[in-house]
N, C-alpha and C positions, 0 to 999 in steps of 0.2 A: 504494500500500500504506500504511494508516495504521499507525503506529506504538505499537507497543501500550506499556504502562506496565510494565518488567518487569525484576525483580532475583533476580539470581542470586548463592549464596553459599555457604561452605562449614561444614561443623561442624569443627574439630579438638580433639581431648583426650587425657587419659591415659583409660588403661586403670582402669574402677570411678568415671571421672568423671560417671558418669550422661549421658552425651553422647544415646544413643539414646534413652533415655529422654525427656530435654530435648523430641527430635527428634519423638517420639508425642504429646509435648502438644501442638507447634506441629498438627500434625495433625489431632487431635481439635480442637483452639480455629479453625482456619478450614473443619473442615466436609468434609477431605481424607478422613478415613475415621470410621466411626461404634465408638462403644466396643461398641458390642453384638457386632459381626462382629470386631474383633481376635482373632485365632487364638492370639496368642501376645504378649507383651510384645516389645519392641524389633522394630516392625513390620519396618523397614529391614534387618536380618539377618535374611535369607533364609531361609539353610543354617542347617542342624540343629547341625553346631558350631559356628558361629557364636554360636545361644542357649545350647547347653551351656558355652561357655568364656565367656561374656559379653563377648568380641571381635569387633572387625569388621575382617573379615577383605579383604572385597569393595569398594568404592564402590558406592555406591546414589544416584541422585540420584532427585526427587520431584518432581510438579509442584503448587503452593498455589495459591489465589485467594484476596484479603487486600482487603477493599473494595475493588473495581475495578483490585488489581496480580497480575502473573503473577509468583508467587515460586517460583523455580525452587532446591532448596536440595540439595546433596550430604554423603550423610553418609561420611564419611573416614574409614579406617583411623588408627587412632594409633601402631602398632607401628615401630620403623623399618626391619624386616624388608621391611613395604609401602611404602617411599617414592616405589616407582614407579607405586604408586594413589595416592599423595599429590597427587607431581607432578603429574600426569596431571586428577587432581579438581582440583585451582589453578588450571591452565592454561586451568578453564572458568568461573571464577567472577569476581568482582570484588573482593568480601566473603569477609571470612573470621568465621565468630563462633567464639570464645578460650575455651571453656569450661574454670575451674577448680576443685577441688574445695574448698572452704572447709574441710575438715577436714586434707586431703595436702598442698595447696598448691602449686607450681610442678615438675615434674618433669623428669626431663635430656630426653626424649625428645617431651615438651610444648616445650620449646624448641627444638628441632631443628626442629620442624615449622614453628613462627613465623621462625626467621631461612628457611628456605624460603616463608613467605609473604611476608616483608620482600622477599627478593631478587624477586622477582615484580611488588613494587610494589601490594602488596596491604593493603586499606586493613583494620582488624581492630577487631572490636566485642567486647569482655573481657565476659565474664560468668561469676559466682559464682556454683555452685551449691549445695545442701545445705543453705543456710544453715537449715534446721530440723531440725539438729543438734544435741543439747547441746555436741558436741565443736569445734561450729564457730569459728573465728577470722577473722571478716569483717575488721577493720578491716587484721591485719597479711598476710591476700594482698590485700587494697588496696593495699597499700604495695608490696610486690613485681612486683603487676600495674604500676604509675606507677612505678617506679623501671624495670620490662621495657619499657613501651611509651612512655613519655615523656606519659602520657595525665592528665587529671583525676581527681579523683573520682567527679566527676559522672558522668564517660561509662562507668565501672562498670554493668549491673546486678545486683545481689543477684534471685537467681529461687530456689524451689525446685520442683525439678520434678514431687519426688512429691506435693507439695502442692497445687501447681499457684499457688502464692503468684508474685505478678510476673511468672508467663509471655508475656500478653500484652506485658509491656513490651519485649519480646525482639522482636516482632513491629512493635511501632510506631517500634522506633527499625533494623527494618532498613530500611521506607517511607520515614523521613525523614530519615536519615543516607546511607544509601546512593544515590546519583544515578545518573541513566539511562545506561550505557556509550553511551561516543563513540561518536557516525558517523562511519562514514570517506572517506562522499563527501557533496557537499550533498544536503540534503534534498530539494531538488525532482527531483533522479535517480538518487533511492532505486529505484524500479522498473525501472531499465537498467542496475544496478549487474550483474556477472555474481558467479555463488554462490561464496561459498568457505567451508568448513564444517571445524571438528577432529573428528577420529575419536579420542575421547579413551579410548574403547575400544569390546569388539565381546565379544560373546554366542553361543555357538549352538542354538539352538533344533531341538527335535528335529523341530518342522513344518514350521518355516521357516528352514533353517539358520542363517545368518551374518545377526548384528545389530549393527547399530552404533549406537554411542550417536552424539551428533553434535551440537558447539556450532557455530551460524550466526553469522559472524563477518559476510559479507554478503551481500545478496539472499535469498531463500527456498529453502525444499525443497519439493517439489508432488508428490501422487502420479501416477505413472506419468512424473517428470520421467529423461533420460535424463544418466546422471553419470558420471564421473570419477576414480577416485583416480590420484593426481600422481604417487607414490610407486613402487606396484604393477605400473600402468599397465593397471590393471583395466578397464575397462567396464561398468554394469551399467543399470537399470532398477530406480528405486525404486516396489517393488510394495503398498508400504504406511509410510505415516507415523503414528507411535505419542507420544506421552509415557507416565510413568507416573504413577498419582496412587493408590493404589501400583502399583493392579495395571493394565496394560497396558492404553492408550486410545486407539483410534486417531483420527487428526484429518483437516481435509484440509490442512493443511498448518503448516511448523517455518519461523516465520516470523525475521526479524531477531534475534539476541542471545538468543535462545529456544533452549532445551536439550532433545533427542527421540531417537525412533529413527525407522532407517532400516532396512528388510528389503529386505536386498541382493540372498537367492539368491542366493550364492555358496558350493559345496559347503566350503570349505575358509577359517579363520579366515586365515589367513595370507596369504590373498591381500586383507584388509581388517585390514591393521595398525592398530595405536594409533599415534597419532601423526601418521597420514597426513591429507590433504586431500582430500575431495571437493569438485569444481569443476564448475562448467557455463558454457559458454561467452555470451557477451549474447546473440549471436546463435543464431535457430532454429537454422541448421541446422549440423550438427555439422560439427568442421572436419575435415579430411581428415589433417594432421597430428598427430603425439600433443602433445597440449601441453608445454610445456617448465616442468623442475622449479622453474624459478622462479619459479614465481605459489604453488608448496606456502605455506602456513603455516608461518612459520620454527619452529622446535623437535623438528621431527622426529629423532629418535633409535632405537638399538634397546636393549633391555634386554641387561646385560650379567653374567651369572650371576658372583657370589661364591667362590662354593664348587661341589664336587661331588661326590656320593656316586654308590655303582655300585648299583643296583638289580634283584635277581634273585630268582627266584621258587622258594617254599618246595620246588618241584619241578621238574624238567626239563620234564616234563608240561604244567605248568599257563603255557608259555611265551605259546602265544596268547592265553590269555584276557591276562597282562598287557601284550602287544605294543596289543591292544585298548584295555584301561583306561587304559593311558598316552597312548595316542594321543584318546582321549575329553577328560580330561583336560585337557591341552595345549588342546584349542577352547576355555576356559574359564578357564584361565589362561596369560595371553600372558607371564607371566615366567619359565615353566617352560621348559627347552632337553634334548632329550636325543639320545642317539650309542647307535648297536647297540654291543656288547660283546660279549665271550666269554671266559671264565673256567673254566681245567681243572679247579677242584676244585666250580664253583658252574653250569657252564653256562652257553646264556647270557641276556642279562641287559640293561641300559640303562645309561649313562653321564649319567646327569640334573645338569642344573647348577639350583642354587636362589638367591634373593636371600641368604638365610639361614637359620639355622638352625632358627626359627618357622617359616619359608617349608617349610623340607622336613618338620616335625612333622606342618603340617597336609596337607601332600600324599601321608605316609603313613599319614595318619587317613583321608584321602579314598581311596585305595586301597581301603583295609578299607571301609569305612561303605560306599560310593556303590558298588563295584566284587566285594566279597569279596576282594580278595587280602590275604592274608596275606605278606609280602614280607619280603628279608633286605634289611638297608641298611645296607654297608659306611661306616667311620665317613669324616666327610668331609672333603675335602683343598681348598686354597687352589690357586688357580693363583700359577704361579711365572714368573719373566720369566729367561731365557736368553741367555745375550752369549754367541756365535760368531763363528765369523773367517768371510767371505763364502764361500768355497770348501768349507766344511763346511757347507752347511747343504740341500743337492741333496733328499735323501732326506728332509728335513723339512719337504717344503712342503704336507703334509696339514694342519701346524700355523698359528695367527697367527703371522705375524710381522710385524717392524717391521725397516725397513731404515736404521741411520746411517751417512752417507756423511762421512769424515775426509779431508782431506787430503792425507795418507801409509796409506791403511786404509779400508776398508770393515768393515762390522759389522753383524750382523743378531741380533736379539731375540725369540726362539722362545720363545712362551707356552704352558707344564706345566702338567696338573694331575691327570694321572697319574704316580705315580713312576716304572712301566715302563718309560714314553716319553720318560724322562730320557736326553740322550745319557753316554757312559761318560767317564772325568774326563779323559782327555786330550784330550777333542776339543771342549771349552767352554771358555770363559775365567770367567768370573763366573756367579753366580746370586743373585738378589732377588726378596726376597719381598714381599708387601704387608702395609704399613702402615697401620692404622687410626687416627684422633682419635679420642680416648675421651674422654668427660666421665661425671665421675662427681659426684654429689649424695648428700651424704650431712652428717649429722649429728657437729658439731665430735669430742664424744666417738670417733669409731668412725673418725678418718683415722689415725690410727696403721696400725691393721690391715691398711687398705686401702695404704696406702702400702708394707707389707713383701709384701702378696699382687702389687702393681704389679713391684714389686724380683725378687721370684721369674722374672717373666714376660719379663722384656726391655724393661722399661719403658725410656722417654725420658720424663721431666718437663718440663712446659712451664709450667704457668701454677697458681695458686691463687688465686683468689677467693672473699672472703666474701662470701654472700647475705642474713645477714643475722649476727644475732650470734650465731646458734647452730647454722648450716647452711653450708655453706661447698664450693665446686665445684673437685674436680681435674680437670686436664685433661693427658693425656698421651700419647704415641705408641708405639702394641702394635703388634706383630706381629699380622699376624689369624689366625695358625696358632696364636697362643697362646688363642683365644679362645673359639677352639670346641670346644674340651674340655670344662673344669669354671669356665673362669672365672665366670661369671653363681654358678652356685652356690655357689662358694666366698665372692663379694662377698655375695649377699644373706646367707648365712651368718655373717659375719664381720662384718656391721652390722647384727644384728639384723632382714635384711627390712625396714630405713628408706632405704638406698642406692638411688640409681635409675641407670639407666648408658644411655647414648646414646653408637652409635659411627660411623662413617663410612668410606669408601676417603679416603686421604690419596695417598699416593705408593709408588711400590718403592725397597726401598733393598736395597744389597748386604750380603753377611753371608755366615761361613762358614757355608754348609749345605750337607749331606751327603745321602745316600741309604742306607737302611736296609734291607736285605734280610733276610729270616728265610729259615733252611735248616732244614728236619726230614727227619734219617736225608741227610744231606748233597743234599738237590733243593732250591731255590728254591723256594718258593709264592708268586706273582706278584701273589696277591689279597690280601696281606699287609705288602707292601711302604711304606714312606713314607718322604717328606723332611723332615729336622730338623736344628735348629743343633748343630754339633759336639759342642759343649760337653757338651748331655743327651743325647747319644746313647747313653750306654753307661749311663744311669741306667732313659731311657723303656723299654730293649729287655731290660735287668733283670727290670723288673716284668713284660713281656710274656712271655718264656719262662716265668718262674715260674707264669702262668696258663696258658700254652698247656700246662704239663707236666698241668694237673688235669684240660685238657679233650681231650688228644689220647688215643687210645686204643691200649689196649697191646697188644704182639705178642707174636710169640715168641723174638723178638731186641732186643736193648738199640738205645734210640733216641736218638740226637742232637739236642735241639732250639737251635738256632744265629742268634745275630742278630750280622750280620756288616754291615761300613762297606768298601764298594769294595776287599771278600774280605777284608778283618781280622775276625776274632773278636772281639766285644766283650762279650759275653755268651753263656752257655750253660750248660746242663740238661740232664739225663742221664735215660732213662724208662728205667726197669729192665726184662727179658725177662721174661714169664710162662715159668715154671717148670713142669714135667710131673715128677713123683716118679717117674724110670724106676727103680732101687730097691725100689719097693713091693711086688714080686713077689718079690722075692730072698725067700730062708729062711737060718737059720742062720746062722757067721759067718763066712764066703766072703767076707772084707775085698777081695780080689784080684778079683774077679769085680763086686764094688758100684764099685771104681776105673776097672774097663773101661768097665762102663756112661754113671760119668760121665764120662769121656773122650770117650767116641762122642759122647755128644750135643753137649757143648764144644765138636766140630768142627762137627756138625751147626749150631747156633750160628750157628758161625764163616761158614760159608756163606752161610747164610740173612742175615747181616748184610750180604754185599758184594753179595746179590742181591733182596734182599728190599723194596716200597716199601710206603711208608705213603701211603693215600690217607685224607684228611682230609674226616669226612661233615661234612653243612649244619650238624648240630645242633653243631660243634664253632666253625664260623665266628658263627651266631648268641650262643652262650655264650662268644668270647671279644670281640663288639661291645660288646656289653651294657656298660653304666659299672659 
């Protein structure tokens, strides 16, 4: 097998850094597609939201031909929502190109992405874009870019991409800066080498269901060859090898270090994880035992959802189509997770967990757009870590847990993220919630602000650095229950939209938290319930009865609406009776006879209070998500 000449690499940026755009000229300048047939700007964004939010939402990788090199180039989500396309796109390049914007300059979520390519050991080529901006500032993100990557001048390029000024140069210095990924066996038995390949992700296809994308680490992929995943312990028959250049090409084969697809035929995504390895054995004939996990390609992992919202549809009705759309879905996105549910006031519904809260925007965009549903999305809750004494936790084994073994004590650690499924307080010992690293950027002016909106939140302060003399980075540890609220809004708010904010899972830490129950007309509503620090508890559940009195609907008896902490009363609202004028009919002035009337019904009242329930419709649970 000769060895073809071939680099592979990645795009990463902010968001409005003309990244995609970048990505169309390299394109059009080697001939990869023609300006006339572009359907649409930012070839590589697929999806229709995708071009409407000018995000990329997906990984897309490409294949180039650049004077006699196969440029194999992926373009990266910038959000940190997707880090797990991030990761995933890294894990198959060598190269990373650093695109910044000469007018924004370094942003927190742009740096999150480079120390993930640092730790990777990924070599990175900084390029400035825009510079045919009046607003631009080339010399001081020089300075920034050399003071982040320890790098020259020199090895900058200034590009603009909508000019197409310097493009090529982006081109000639991935050829000659970037070197051929190692062999990992000698050269002369490269051909007896057995395959091992990353499934960095997978696609389903409504012809050809399950696709895998697939970087050859070594030996080739051949059609009709017969393969392997380590993981799975799959079996399949590759019935066709593809690249894309953009749009699908098939080849006869995905030779060495070379990035393609593989059409598995496998009805079901999930039996073709990310992460996993496909392997073929040296030998013809296949062996009789399952190969053992230790030849997989180390990195394997499974995605581990942030948050979770409950997901149920505008009608009882319309339950299968969204058992469908979700299940669609899910082929399509491997970071989406979800659990059947059941809810008295909503029916039932899905327990989906998301990376974040971008993560779950666009997946209730994609509902609507791609599917029609219209959907309710209860707001969303963190999981929570649980300490039990070992003899309490029988009944909890639907849940993660984690087992510490002491000395004098046993201890098990049961993972929430419904408040329901909270056990009741005598039979826990602790509970901890997660901790996020925050780094915030933002503009020297505007850290006051941010420092009393941190104060609000349950901040820890950890670090301040200046970036330069007039920009300067905090860094601190939040709770991520505090986050997903209104945080984001209130920071850009509060710094003018200059702040930029990159966050992360850190650790659990222990904390008083409590459990929050809402009672209306004295029942429990279960799809209402949440876990919070003691302290706001009787502030957050305040403001919620005072809304829940505007949207609950009145009866004929006075309503209690109740937010109670492990049966204390912490707050409460009183919804007055609709009133019937039994009086109206009276004549004359028969004072005696108008007192009877209203006595009867007082009682009448009175009954109908100790018997009487409020059932709460959709339209009330949507108008009190809502921010």
């Amino acid at each position: 097998m000769e060895l073809a000449k071939i680099r592979n690499f990645g795009i990463i940026a902010h968001i409005d850094h003309w990244k995609s755009t970048l990505a169309d000229r390299l394109l059009e300048i080697t001939w990869t597609i023609d300006k006339r047939e572009m359907k649409h700007w930012q070839m590589l964004d697929t999806m229709e939201l995708e071009q409407e939010r000018w995000i990329t939402i997906k990984l897309q990788p490409v294949r180039m031909n650049y004077k006699w090199y196969e440029l194999n180039i992926i373009d990266t989500p910038w959000h940190v929502d997707f880090q797990y396309e991030v990761s995933r796109s890294l894990a198959s390049v060598e190269w990373v190109l650093l695109v910044v914007d000469a007018t924004q300059w370094i942003e927190a979520q742009t740096l999150s992405n480079v120390y993930i390519a640092i730790e990777q050991d990924l070599d990175i080529i900084p390029v400035i874009n825009k510079i045919d901006l009046p607003a631009a500032d080339v010399p001081r993100v020089e300075e920034e870019i050399m003071n982040l990557l320890w790098c020259d001048r020199e090895d900058i390029i200034p590009v603009s991409a909508k000019t197409w000024e310097n493009v090529e140069t982006v081109l000639e210095a991935v050829i000659k800066r970037i070197k051929q990924p190692e062999i990992f066996l000698w050269e002369e038995n490269i051909d007896k080498q057995e395959l091992k390949a990353l499934v960095f992700d997978s696609q389903y296809d409504s012809y050809r269901w399950v696709v895998s994308y697939v970087k050859v680490f070594s030996g080739e992929i051949k059609k009709w060859d017969i393969l392997h995943f380590l993981n799975t312990n799959k079996k399949i028959e590759a019935l066709d090898v593809w690249y894309f250049s953009p749009s699908y090409t098939s080849d006869k084969t995905i030779g060495l270090w070379s990035i393609g697809y593989v059409v598995t035929w496998l009805k079901s995504i999930r039996d073709a994880q990310v992460w996993d390895t496909l392997w073929k054995p040296e030998d013809v004939e296949w062996p009789k035992d399952k190969p053992e996990k230790s030849k997989a390609i180390s990195g394997f992992k499974r995605v581990n959802p942030f948050i979770y919202a409950w997901v149920f549809p505008m009608s009882s009705d319309e339950y299968p189509q969204l058992q469908d759309a979700v299940e669609k879905l899910m082929l399509n996105d491997s970071a989406l997770t979800k659990d059947a549910e059941v809810s008295p006031a909503l029916g039932n519904g899905y327990r989906c967990g998301f990376l974040w809260l971008l993560h779950l925007d666009i997946v209730k965009e994609r509902l609507f757009r791609e599917f029609d549903m219209d959907v309710i999305m209860t707001s969303p809750q963190v999981t929570y870590k649980i300490k039990m004494l070992w003899d309490k936790t029988s009944e909890y084994s639907r849940f993660r847990t984690e087992i510490i073994s002491l000395e004098w004590k046993n201890f098990t650690y049961i993972y929430v993220s419904n408040p329901e499924d909270m056990p009741e307080r005598e039979r826990y010992l602790t509970v901890e919630e997660p901790i996020a690293k925050v780094e915030i950027i933002t503009p020297t002016e505007y850290v006051w602000n941010l420092m009393q909106l941190s104060q609000e939140r349950r901040w820890i302060f950890k670090n301040q650095q200046f970036i330069d003399s007039t920009r300067v980075m905090l860094t601190y540890e939040l709770p991520m229950n505090e986050l997903i609220w209104d945080f984001y809004d209130e920071l850009k708010s509060l710094s003018s939209w200059y702040a930029s904010l990159n966050y992360e899972f850190l650790k659990y830490r222990e904390d008083n938290l409590v459990k929050l129950d809402l009672l209306i007309a004295w029942e429990k509503v279960s799809a209402l319930s949440m876990i919070c620090h003691k302290d706001q508890a009787r502030y957050i559940w305040w403001k919620v009865t005072r809304k829940l009195k505007e949207v609950v609907p009145r009866a004929m008896f006075a309503i209690a609406i109740q937010a109670a902490v492990w049966g204390q009363v912490v707050a409460r609202e009183d919804l007055s009776a609709m009133r019937k004028d039994v009086t109206a009919k009276l004549y004359g002035w028969d004072v005696s006879r108008k007192k009877k009337l209203l006595q009867k019904q007082k009682k009448g009242k009175k009954k109908m209070k100790q018997f009487g329930k409020v059932s709460l419709p959709s339209e009330a649970f949507v108008n009190l998500l809502k921010k």
